[in-house]
VMD Tcl script that draws the C-alpha trace (Angstrom):
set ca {
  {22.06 2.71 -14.14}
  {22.94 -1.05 -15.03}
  {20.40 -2.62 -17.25}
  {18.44 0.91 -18.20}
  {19.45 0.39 -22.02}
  {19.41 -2.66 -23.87}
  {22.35 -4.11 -25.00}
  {23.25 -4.72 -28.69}
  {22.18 -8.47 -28.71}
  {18.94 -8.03 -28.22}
  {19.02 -5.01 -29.99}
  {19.81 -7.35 -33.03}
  {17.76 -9.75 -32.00}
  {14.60 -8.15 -32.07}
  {15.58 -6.68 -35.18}
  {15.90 -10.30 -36.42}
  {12.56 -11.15 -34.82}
  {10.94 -8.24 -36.08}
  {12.05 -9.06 -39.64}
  {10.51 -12.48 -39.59}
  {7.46 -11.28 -38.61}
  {6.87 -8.51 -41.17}
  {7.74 -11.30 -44.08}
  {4.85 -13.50 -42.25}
  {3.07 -10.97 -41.94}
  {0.53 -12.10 -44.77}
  {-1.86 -14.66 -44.62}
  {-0.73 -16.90 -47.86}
  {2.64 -16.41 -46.84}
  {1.12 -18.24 -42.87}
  {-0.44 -20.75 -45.04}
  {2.60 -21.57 -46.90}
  {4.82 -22.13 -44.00}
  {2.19 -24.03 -42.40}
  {2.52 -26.79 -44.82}
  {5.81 -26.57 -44.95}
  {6.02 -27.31 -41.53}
  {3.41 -29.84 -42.28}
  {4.55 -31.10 -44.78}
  {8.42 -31.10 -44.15}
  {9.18 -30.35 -47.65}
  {7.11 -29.77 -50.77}
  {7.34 -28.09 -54.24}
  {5.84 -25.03 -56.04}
  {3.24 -27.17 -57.71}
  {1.87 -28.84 -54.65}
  {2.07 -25.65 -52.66}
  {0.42 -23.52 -55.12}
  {-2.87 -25.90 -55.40}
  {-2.94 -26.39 -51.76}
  {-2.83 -22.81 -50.52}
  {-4.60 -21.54 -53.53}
  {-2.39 -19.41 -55.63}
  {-0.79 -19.69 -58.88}
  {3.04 -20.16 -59.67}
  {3.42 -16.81 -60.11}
  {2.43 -15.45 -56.93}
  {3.66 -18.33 -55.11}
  {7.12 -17.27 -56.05}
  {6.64 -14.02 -55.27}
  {5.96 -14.83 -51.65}
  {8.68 -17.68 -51.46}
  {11.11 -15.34 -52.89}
  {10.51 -12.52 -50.02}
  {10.54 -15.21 -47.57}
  {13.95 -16.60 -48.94}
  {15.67 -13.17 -48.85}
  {14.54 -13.44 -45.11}
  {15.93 -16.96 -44.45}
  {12.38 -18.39 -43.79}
  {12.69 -21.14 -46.69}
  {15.61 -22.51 -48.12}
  {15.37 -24.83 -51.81}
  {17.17 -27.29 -53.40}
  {16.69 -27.79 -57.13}
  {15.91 -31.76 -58.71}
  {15.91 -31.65 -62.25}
  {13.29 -29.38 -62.91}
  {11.43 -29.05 -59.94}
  {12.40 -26.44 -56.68}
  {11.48 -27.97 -53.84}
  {11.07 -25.98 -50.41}
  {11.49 -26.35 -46.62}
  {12.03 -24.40 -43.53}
  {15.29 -22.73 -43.10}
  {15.09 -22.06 -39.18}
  {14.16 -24.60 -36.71}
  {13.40 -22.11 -34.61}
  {10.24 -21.41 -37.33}
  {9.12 -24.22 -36.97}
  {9.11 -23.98 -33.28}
  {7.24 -20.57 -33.55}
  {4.46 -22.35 -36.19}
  {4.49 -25.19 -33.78}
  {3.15 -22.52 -30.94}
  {0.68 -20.70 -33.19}
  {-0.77 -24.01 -34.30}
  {-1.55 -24.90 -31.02}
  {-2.82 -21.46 -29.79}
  {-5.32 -20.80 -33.15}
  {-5.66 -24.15 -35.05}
  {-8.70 -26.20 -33.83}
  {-7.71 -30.03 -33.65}
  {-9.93 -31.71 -35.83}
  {-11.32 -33.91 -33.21}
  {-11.63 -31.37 -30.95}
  {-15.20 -29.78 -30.36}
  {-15.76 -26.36 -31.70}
  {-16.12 -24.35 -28.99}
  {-18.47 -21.38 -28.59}
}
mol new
graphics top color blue
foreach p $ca { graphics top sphere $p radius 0.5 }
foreach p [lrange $ca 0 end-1] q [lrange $ca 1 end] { graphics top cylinder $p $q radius 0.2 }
display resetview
């Protein structure tokens, strides 16, 4: 029976998939790639105020979504600044923004 099974690659690819959606799978972890892709790049100061959590956690999450190849950072001096690793994330937050994100000048519908 040709095509019963699936084959390896997407085997691994919804393994891949799967993983990127368990790390996003939190709603400050949403909020921080949304700015990101917002945002283009940013650091842990200005991410922190703007999805409301201190350093601390902020790291935390960044950290889990760096061992998942979410964000990448680069390092200025003092300051870590982040971005999106995979276009292809940004293509996903692209999708989601346009599916659940009201447009601002859009009426609230009811």
């Amino acid at each position: 029976m040709t095509g019963s099974y699936p084959d390896l690659d997407d085997l691994q690819n919804a393994t891949e998939v799967a993983n990127i959606l368990r790390a996003l799978a939190n709603e400050r972890r949403l909020m921080i790639v949304c700015k990101l892709v917002e945002w283009g790049e940013a650091n842990v100061t200005s991410l922190a105020q703007a999805v409301g959590l201190s350093q601390s956690a902020l790291s935390q999450h960044l950290a889990k979504m760096r061992d998942e190849g979410i964000v990448n950072f680069r390092r200025e001096s003092q300051t870590i600044w982040y971005r999106i690793a995979d276009p292809r994330i940004e293509q996903l937050f692209a999708t989601l923004h346009g599916l659940f994100c009201r447009n601002a000048d859009a009426p609230a519908q009811e």
